[in-house]
Each structure stands twice: as C-alpha cells, then as structure tokens.
C-alpha positions as CSV (number, residue, x, y, z in Angstrom):
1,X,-41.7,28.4,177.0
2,X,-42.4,32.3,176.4
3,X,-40.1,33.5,173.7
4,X,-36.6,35.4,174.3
5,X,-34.6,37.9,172.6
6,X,-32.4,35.4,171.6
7,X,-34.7,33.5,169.8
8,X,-34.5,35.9,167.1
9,X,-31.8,35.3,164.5
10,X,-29.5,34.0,162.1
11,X,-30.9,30.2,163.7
12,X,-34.8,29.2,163.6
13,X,-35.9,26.5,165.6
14,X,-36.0,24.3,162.8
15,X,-33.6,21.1,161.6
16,X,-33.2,23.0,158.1
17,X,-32.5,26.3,159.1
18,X,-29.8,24.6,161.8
19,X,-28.1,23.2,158.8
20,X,-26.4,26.3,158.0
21,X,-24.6,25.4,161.0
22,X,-20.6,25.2,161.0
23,X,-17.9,24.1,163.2
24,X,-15.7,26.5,165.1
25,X,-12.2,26.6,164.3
26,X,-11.1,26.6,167.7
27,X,-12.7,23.2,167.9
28,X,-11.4,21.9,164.5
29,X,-7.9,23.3,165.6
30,X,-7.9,22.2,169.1
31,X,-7.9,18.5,169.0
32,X,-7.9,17.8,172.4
33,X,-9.8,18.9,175.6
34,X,-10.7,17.6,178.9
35,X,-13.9,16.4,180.9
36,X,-14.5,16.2,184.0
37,X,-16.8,14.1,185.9
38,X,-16.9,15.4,189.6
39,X,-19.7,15.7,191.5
40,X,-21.6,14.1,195.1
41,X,-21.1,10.7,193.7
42,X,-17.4,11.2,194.6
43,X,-18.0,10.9,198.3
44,X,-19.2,7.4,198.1
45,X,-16.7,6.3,196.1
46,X,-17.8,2.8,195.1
47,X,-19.0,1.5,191.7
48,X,-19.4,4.4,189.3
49,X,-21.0,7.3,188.6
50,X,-24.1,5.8,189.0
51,X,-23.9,4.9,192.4
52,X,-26.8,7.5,192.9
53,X,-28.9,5.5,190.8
54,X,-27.9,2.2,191.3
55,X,-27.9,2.2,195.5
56,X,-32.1,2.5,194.9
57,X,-31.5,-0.8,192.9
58,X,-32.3,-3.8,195.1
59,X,-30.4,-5.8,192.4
60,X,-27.1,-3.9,192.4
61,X,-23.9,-4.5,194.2
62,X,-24.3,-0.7,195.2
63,X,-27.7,-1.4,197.2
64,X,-26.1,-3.9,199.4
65,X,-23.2,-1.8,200.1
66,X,-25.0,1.1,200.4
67,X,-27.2,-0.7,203.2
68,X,-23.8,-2.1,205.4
69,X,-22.1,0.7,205.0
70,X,-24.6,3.3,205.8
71,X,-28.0,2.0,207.1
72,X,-31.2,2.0,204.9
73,X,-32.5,4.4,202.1
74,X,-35.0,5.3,204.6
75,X,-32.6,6.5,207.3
76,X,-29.7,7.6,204.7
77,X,-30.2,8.5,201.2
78,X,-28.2,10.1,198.8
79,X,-29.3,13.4,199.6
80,X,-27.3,12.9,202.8
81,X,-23.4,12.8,201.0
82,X,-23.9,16.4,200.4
83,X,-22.4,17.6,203.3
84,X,-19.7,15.6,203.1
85,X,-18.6,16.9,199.3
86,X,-17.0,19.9,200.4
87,X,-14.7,20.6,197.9
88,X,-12.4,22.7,200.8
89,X,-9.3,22.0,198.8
90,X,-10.9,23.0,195.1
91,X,-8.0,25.0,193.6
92,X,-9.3,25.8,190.4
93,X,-6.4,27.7,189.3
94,X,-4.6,24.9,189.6
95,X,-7.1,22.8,188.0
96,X,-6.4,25.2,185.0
97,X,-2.5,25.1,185.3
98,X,-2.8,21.1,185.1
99,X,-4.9,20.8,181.9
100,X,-2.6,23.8,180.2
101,X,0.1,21.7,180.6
102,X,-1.4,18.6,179.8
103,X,-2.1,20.3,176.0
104,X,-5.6,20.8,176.9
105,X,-7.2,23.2,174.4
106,X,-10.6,23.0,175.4
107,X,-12.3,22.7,178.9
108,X,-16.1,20.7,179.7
109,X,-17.0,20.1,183.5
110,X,-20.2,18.3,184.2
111,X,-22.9,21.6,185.1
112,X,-25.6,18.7,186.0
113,X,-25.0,14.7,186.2
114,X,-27.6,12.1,185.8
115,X,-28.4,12.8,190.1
116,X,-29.7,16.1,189.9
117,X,-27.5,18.1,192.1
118,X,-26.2,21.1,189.9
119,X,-22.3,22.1,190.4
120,X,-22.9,25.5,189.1
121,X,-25.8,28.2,190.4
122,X,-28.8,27.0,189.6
123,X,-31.9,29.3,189.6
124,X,-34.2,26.4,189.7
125,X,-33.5,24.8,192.5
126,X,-32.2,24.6,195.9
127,X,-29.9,21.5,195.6
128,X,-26.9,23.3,194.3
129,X,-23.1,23.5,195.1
130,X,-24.2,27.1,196.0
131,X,-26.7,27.1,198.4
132,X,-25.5,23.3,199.9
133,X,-22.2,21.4,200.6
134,X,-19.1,23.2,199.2
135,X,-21.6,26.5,198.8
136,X,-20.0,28.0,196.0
137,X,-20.4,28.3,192.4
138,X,-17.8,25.2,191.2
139,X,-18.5,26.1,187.7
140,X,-18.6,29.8,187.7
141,X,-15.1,29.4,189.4
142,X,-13.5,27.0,186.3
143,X,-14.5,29.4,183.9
144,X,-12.7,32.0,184.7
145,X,-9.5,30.0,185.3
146,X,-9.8,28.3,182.3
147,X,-9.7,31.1,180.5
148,X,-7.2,33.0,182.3
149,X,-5.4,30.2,180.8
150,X,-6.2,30.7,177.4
151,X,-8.7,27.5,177.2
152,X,-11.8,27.4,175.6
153,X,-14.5,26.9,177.9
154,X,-17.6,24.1,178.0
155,X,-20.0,22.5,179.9
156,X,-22.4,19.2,180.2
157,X,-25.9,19.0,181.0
158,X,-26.7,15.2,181.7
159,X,-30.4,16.5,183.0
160,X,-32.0,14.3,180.6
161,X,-31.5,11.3,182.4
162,X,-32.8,13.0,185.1
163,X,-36.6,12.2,184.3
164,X,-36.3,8.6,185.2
165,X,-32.6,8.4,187.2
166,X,-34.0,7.5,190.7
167,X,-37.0,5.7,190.0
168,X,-35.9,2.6,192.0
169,X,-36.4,4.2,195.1
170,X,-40.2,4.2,194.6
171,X,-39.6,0.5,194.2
172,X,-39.0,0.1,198.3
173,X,-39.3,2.6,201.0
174,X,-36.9,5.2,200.7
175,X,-36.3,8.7,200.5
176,X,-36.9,9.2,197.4
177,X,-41.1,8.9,198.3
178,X,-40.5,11.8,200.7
179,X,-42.0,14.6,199.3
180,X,-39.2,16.9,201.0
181,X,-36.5,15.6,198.5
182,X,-39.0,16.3,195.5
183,X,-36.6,18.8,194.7
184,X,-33.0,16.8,193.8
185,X,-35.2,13.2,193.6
186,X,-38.0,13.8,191.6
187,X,-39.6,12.9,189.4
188,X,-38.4,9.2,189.3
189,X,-40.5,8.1,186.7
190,X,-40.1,4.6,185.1
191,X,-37.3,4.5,182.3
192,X,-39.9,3.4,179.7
193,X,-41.6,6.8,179.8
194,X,-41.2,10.0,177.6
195,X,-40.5,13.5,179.8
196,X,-43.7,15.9,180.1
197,X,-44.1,18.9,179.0
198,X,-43.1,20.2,182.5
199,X,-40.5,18.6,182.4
200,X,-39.1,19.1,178.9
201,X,-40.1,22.9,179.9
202,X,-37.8,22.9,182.9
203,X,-35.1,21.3,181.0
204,X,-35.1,23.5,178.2
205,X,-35.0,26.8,180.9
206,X,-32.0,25.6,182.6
207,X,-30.0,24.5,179.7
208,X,-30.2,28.2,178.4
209,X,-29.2,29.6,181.8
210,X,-26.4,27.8,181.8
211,X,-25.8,29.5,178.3
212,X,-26.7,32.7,179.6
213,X,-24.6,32.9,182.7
214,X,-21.6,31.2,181.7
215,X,-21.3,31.5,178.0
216,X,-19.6,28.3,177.1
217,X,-18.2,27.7,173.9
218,X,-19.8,23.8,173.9
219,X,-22.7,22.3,175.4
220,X,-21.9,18.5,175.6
221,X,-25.3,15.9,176.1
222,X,-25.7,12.8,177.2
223,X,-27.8,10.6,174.9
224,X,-30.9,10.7,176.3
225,X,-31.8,13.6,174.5
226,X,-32.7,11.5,171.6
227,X,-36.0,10.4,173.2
228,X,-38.9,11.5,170.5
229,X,-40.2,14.0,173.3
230,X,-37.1,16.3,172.9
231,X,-36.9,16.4,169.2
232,X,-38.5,20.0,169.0
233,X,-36.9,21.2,172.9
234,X,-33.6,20.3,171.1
235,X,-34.2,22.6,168.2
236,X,-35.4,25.3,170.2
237,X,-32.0,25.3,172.1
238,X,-29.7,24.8,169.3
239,X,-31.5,28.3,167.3
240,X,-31.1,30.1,170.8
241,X,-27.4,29.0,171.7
242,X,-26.1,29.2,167.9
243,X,-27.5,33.0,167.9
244,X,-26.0,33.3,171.4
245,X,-22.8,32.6,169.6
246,X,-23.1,35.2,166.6
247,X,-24.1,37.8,169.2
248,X,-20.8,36.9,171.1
249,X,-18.8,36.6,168.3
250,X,-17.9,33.2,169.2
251,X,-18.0,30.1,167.8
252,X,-20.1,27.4,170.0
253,X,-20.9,23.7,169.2
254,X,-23.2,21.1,170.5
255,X,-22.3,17.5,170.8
256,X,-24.8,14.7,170.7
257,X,-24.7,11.1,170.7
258,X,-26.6,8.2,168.0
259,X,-29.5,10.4,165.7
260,X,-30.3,13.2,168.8
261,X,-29.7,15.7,166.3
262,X,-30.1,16.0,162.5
263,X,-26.5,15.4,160.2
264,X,-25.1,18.7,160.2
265,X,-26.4,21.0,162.6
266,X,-24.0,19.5,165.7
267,X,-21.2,17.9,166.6
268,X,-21.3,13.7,166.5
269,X,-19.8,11.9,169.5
270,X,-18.8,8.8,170.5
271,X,-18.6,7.2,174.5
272,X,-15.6,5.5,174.9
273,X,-15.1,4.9,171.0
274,X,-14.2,5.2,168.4
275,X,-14.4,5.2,164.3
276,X,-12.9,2.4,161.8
277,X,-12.6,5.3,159.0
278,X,-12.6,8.7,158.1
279,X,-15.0,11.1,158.7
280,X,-15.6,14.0,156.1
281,X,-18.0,15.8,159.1
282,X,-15.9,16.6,162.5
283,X,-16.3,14.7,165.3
284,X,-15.5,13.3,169.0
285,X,-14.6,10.5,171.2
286,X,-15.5,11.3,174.8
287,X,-13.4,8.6,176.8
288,X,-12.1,8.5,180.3
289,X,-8.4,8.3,181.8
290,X,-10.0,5.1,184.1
291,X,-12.1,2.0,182.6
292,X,-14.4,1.1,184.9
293,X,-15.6,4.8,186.2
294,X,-16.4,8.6,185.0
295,X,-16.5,9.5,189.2
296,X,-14.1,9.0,191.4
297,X,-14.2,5.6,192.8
298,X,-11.8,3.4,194.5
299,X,-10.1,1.4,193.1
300,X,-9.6,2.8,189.8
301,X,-8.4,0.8,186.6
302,X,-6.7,3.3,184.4
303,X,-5.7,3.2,180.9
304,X,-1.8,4.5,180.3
305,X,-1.0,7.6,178.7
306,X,0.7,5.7,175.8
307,X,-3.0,4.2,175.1
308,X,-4.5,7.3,175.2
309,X,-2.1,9.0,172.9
310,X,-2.2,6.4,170.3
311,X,-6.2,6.9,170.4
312,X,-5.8,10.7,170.4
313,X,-3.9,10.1,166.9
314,X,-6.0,7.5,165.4
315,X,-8.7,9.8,166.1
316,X,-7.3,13.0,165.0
317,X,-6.2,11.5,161.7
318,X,-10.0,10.7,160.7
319,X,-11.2,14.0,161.6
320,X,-12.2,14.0,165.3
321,X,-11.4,15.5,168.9
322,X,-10.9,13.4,172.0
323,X,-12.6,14.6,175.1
324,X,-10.7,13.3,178.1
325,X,-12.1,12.6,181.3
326,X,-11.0,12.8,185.0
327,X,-12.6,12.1,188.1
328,X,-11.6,14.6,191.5
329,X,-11.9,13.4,194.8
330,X,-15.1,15.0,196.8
331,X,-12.4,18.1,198.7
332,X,-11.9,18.9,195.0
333,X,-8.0,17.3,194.8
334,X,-7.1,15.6,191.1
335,X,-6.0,11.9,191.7
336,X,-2.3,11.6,191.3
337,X,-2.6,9.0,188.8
338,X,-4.6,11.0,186.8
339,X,-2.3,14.0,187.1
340,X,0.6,12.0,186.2
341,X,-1.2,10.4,183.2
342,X,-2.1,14.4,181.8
343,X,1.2,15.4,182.3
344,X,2.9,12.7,180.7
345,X,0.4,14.0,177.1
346,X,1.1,17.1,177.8
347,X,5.1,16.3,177.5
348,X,4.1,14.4,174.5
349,X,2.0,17.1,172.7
350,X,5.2,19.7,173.8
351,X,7.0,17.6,171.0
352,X,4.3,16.1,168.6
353,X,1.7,19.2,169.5
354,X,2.6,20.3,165.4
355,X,1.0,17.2,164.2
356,X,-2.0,17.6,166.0
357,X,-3.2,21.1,166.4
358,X,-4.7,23.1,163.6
359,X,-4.0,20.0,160.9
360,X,-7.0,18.4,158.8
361,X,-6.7,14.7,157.8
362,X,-5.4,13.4,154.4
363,X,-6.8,11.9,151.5
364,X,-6.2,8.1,153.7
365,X,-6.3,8.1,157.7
366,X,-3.6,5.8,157.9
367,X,-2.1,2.0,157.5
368,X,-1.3,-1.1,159.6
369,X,-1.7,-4.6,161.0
370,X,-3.5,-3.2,164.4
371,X,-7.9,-3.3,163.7
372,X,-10.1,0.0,165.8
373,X,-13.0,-1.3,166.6
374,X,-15.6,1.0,165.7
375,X,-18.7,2.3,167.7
376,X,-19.4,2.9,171.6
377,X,-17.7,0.9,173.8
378,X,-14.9,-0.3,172.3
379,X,-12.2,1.8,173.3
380,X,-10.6,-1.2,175.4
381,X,-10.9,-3.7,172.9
382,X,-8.2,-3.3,170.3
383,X,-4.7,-4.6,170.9
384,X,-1.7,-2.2,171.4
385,X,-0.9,0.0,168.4
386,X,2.6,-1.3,166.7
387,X,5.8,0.6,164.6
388,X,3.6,-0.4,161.2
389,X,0.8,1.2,162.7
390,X,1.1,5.1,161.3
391,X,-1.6,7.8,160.9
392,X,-1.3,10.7,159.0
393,X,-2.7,14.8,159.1
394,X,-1.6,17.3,156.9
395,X,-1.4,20.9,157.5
396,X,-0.4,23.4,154.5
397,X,2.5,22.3,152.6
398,X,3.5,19.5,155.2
399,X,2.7,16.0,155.6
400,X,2.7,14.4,158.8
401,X,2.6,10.0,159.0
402,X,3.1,9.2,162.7
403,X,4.0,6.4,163.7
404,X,2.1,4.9,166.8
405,X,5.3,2.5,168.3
406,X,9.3,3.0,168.0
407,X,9.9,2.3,164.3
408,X,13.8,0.6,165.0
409,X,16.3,1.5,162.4
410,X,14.0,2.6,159.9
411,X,10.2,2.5,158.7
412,X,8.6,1.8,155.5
413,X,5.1,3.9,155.1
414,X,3.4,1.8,152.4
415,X,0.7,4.3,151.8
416,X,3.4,6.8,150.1
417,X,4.8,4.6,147.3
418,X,6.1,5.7,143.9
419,X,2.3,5.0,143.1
420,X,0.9,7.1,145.6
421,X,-0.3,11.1,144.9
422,X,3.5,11.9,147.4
423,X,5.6,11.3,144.3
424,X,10.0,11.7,145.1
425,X,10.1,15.2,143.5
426,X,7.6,16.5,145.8
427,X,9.4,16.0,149.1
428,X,11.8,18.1,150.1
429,X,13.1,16.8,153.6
430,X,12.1,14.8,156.6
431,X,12.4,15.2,160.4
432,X,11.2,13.4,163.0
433,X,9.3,16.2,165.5
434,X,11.9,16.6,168.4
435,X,15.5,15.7,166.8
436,X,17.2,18.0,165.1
437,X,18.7,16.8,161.7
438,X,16.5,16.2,158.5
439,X,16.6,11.5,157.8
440,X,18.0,9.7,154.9
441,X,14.9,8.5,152.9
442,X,13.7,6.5,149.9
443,X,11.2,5.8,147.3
444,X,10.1,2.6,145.8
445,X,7.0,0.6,144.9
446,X,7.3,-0.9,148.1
447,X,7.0,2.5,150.3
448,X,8.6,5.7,151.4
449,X,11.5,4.2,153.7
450,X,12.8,6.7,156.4
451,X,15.6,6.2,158.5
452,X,15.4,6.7,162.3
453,X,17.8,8.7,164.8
454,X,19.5,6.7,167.5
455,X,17.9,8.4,170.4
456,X,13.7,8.7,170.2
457,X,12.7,12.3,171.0
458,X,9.6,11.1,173.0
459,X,8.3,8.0,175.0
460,X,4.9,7.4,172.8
461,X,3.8,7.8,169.0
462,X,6.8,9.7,166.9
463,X,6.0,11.9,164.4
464,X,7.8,12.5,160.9
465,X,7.6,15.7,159.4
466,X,7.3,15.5,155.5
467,X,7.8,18.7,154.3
468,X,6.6,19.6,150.5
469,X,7.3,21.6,147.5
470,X,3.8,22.4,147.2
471,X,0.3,21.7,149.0
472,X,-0.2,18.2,151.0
C-alpha cells in the first residue's frame, strides 16, 4: 500500500518503536463501555452470529433451518436478508441516552462482522448499510450521538475472518459460486489458508478509512488478526492510527486477542473471560449481556445484571475494562431485556460509580471462597460471588473493598488485618457508598470488621469507602 501522510510520525511501523505506546486515560478511567453486535444476521434470528457462516454448513443446525424455512442457497442466500434489515426504527439518540444511563463510558459498534456487509460507508464496496437495506450510514449516525452524550467513541473491524467466513458455500451449489455476489461473499477461501497480499492490502485500506472518517478513539479486533500473514499489515496500522491520535490530540487504543500484537504496544482482551490475578498492564473482557449469542437471536439466554456487576468488579480490581455487548433487533430497537439489564448497572454505578471510575487496583485484587476461572470462555463457569467475596481499588487517599453479596450484620475483610500495610492509625472513617453515616469498625489479627446499616443502599455488590490519613 502507497505511503500516507500519516505514516509519518511519532509511531514507525515497527513492534519496537510501537512500544512507546501508552494507554489513554479515558480508557484506564472509564471502566466500563458497551458493544454492540447488530448487523444482517439479526433478521434471521436463529443460532448466532454466525448464522451467515454456518447456513453454508451442510453440518449445521442452521443449514437445515435455513433450507425449511427459506428454500435453497441457490434460490435464497444470505445476500437476500438485506432488504429486510431496515433499521426504520434506529433512534440513535436514544441508543446514546440508554448506554449514558447505563454508566457507559465508552462506546464500540461492530463497523464490519465476520459476513462482510459494512454498517458504516464503505468506499470499497457496494454491500453497505448505505447504498443497500437501511441506506444510511448506521455508524456515522452513533458517533455523533455518542458523543453528544459525552462518550467516548469506538469501533470493530471483524474483516479478518472475512478471508475464509463463507467458504462452505463452495462446498454445494450456492450463491456464494455466483460471481455477482463476489462482492459481500468472496473470497471464501478454505480456513487453513493465510490472506494474500490482495487481500491483506484491502484490509489494511479499509481499516484506516474507518480511522479516517470516523476518528474512533478504539479499534477493537477479532483474533484472527494473529495469523502470521498480518504480522507486518498490523504494525503498519497501529504506526498510522497511533500518529492519527497525536495529530488529534486524543488518546486511541487497539485491542487484540492471544499474541496478535507484541506486549505493550495494545490493549490485551479477553472473549467472554476473564483473569484469576492481577494484571500490572491494562486490560479487557469483552462479554455479552446473553450466553448463547453476540446477534440478536431468539430465544436469548441472558446473564443477570447482578452477574455482570460482580464480573465488572472482579475485573476492575485487577486492572481491566469490561466491554458489554448487546444485540438490536434488525428495525434497529434494543431488546427490552437487554435495556432493563443496562439500566439496572447503570442504577448500580449511580451509587458504586466512585469505586469504579478513575481508581487503579491495590497492592492485592481481592479475597474469598468464590474461584474466577481464567482465560476465554469461562465467563459462565464460576459459581455466584458470596458476602466473603470482596475486591478492592484504591483511588488517592481512599480505599475501596467491595463486597460482591450483602455482608448481614457485619463483614470481616481478612486482607486488612493488624498485619496488613492498612494499619488502625491510618483509617480515618468508613461508609458504605449510598448510606449516609460513617460504620463502627475494628482491627485485629483476624481482619478489619465493619459493621453494616440496616437498610442496603443498592441491590448488587456494596461498596465500603475507607478513607485514609495518607495515600492508599
């Protein structure tokens, strides 16, 4: 690819000079943002986010439904849901309003999934949200609500996967073989093979338009990207987006998943996980409000808020963010489950929001009985936090330990004993976040015991306030 102004910079296409890379404080600050997965794969509504892939393969529940419910790839393909995602009730003021008051400090639609149909206007090609179905630019919309609203605006590029994502329709007759649908279909290669340079070429000019035209403040990629092939495509983006950033005055991040990029010069992330410990480099769970889809699909299986709060702590007290995902319907509408789930955060983070934003971990993460399992894919496999369960962050002279259940009566935090760095004559009085009057508390070797209010100030994870006489 010919060389740009951009190119030029602080930033050289190179994994040493992208070392001098450092994370925004917006992002360090912020905590907590939202995803969203919404794109053609919404119409069907059956399966996943996949269903694009996965109705091309002759295995797969979605091929069979795909076939009784609308006739053969031959006759209708995927190409053929486009006109029925119209997105005629797409409000994204409101989409804005929603994820303010859900605490929201950061915003990442999906620019391009996995299917190849972008959601934003593409100058590549003609299978767009502009020039087909809702005919408008979905992404160019968000941005400017989002930061009407003060939000911090983002984007994913899932193009990768794109290489290889419909390959199983040159397994049988289909659609995909017609050379008309080149465009949105192509170039279904096998899985097993790495991108060519056309291809790495083409991905690499539409990631930085997306930088170009809607300057977001974090690029967000799938894991695909860590195919050998990309290694020096990656680097050339990074150098051009992080000068990008110093010539907006901004600060921007990249998040990748597993060894895409080298330590230090992007953000780590982690699909529906999570870590055991903490972290001394930032990170990110991406996770979803549903467990069995990103997309809209029905039925949904959702998590409850209280699960996703106590995983928004666990993960904020070892030094992460959590990306939170929802899934619109095709006319653009937010499922009211999934409303109702953001709200009920957002009236969390109204109390607890001081424990959270801007704070850094302390010198432990936390204590109790309940295990996080750590890596990808685990996010449904631990057992509800309990009252002995407590995290901690720290923010100047004040010491948060939340506890992830209602501690009843009172709570011992065994971490803060007389043997701990928090020694008696350093604390100078406790609240719980939300009730008004500082708690009777003790120290022994056992703990630091606090006493609870009668009434609890919130419906999830509670939050004692430790205020010091000096620096946490």
């Amino acid at each position: 690819m010919s060389p740009r102004a951009s190119d030029a910079g602080k930033f050289e296409p190179n994994w040493e000079s992208l070392k001098a890379y450092t994370v925004p404080q917006w992002y360090e600050d912020g905590k907590f943002g939202i995803f969203i997965h919404w794109g053609v794969y919404a119409v069907p509504a059956f399966g996943n986010e996949w269903y694009p892939r996965n109705m091309y393969e002759q295995d797969r529940p979605e091929f069979n439904h795909h076939v009784e419910t609308y006739g053969p790839q031959t006759e209708f393909g995927y190409k053929d849901f486009i006109p029925q995602f119209t997105a005629e009730k797409y409000d994204p003021q409101q989409w804005a309003r929603l994820f303010r008051e859900s605490g929201a400090r950061f915003v990442v639609p999906v620019a391009e999934h996995h299917d190849g149909f972008a959601m934003y206007d593409c100058s590549f090609s003609e299978w767009t949200a502009v020039k087909m179905g809702p005919r408008r630019d979905l992404i160019g919309e968000l941005v400017a609500a989002v930061r009407q609203h003060g939000m911090v605006f983002g984007l994913s590029s899932h193009r990768a996967e794109h290489w290889w994502f419909f390959s199983g329709g040159r397994e049988f007759p289909s659609d995909v073989q017609d050379p008309r649908y080149a465009g949105l279909y192509g170039p279904a290669n096998p899985k097993e093979t790495q991108p060519d340079e056309a291809f790495l070429n083409d991905w690499l000019a539409r990631t930085r338009e997306l930088v170009d035209k809607y300057r977001p403040q974090l690029v967000w990629f799938d894991w695909w990207i860590e195919e050998p092939a990309f290694a020096p495509y990656l680097q050339q983006f990074a150098a051009y987006y992080y000068n990008r950033g110093e010539e907006w005055r901004q600060g921007v991040a990249i998040n990748y998943k597993h060894q895409a990029f080298a330590d230090g010069t992007a953000v780590y992330d982690i699909e529906r996980g999570q870590l055991a410990g903490l972290r001394e480099q930032f990170w990110q769970t991406d996770t979803s409000v549903s467990k069995n889809s990103w997309g809209y699909v029905e039925p949904q299986d959702y998590k409850t808020a209280c699960s996703i709060i106590g995983d928004l702590v666990d993960i904020v007290s070892k030094n992460g963010a959590l990306l939170l995902n929802i899934g619109p319907r095709p006319d653009g509408t937010i499922p009211e489950p999934e409303e109702a789930i953001l709200r009920d955060i957002g009236r969390w983070l109204a109390v607890n929001g001081e424990a959270i934003y801007g704070t850094r971990p302390w010198t432990v993460f936390g204590e109790g009985p309940t295990q996080v399992i750590e890596g990808s894919f685990k996010d449904t496999e631990r057992q509800p936090f309990t009252s002995q369960d407590i995290r901690f962050t720290t923010r100047e002279n004040t010491l948060y330990a939340i506890c992830l259940d209602w501690p009843e009566g009172s709570v011992t935090i065994t971490s803060l004993g007389e043997d701990s760095p928090l020694k008696m004559d350093m604390i100078a009085d406790i609240h719980l976040l939300g009730s008004p009057t500082a708690l009777a508390w003790s120290q022994g070797s056992n703990g630091l015991t606090i006493r609870t209010p009668l009434e609890r100030p919130c419906d999830h994870a509670y939050s004692f306030k430790i205020t010091l006489r000096g620096p946490a």
